[in-house]
C-alpha positions, -999 to +999 in steps of 0.1 A: -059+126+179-067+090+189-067+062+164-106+062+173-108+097+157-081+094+130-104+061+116-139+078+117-122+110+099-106+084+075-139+067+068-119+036+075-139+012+093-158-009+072-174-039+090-165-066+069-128-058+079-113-075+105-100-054+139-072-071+144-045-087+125-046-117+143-082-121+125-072-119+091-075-149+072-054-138+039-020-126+032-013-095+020-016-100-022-048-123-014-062-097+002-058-073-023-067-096-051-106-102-028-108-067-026-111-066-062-103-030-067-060-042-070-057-055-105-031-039-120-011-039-084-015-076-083-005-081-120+023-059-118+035-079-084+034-114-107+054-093-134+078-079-105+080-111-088+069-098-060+039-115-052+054-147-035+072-123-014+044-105-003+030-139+004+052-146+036+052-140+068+065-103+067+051-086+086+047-059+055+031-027+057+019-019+021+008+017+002-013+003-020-025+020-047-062+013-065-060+004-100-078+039-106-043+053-089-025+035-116-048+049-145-037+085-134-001+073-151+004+092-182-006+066-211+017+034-218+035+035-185+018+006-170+021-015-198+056-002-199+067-008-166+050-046-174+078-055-202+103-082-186+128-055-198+111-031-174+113-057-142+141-038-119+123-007-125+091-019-119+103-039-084+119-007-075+088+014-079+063-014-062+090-016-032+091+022-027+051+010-014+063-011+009+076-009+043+087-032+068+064-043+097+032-038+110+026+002+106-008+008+119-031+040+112-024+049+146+010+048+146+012+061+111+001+094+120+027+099+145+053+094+119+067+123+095+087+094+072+091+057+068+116+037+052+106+016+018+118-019+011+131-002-023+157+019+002+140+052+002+117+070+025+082+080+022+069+117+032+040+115+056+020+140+066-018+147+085-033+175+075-074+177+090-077+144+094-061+130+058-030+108+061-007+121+028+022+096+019+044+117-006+016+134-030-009+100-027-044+100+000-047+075+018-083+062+015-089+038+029-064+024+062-058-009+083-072-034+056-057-068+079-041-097+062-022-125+078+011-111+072+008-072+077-018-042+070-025-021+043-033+012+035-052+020+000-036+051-018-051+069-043-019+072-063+013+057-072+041+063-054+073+072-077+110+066-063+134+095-075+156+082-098 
């Protein structure tokens, strides 16, 4: 399958997103934040302190889920994971969505794993069309930024303890 296909399947194209990285005009957490649909990721990448991080020049590839992927946590765990008490656990879990380097749609589906910036690898799998990473759908792929791509999950990623 061509990353032509894999996109249309996807429903990934949106016009307002750039084609190319080189086009972006934000970095990776300002993108997020425009999108609008990223609060809790953004807020839990100021608690993390993440989010300066994810401002340089990577390039990053990020899993990124919606904040309706984080309400599918059992109740309290987000404002859990927020506690300054909680902050290793919580940079572990948001590093187990990132990966290092420009991974394109294309070139994800040609993959079976990828390594996190937390140390562990992600499962990925294509099944008719639908990109899996571990037990999350990616729904939405290639959002540009400045420093690296990402691909909107539809569910929080969880490192094994």
């Amino acid at each position: 399958m061509n990353s032509a296909s894999f996109a249309l399947i996807l429903g990934v194209l949106v016009s307002a997103v750039p084609a190319v990285a080189g086009s972006a005009k934000t970095d990776i957490v300002d993108t997020a934040v425009a999108a609008g649909t990223f609060n809790t990721l953004a807020t839990a990448l100021q608690a993390a302190g993440l989010a300066e991080t994810l401002k340089t020049k990577g390039p990053f590839t990020v899993f990124a889920p919606t904040d309706e992927a984080f309400s599918k946590l059992p109740a309290g765990t987000v404002e859990s994971l927020l506690k300054p008490e909680n902050k290793e656990k919580l940079k572990a879990i948001l590093l187990y969505h990132v990966v290092a380097g420009d991974v394109t749609a294309a070139q994800v589906t040609k993959m079976s794993s990828a390594k996190t910036l937390e140390g562990q690898d992600v499962k990925i799998t294509l099944t008719d069309g639908t990109v899996m990473v571990n037990n999350a759908k990616v729904i939405k792929a290639d959002v540009f930024a400045t420093n690296g791509v990402i691909h909107v999950i539809d569910t929080v990623l969880l490192p094994k303890d």
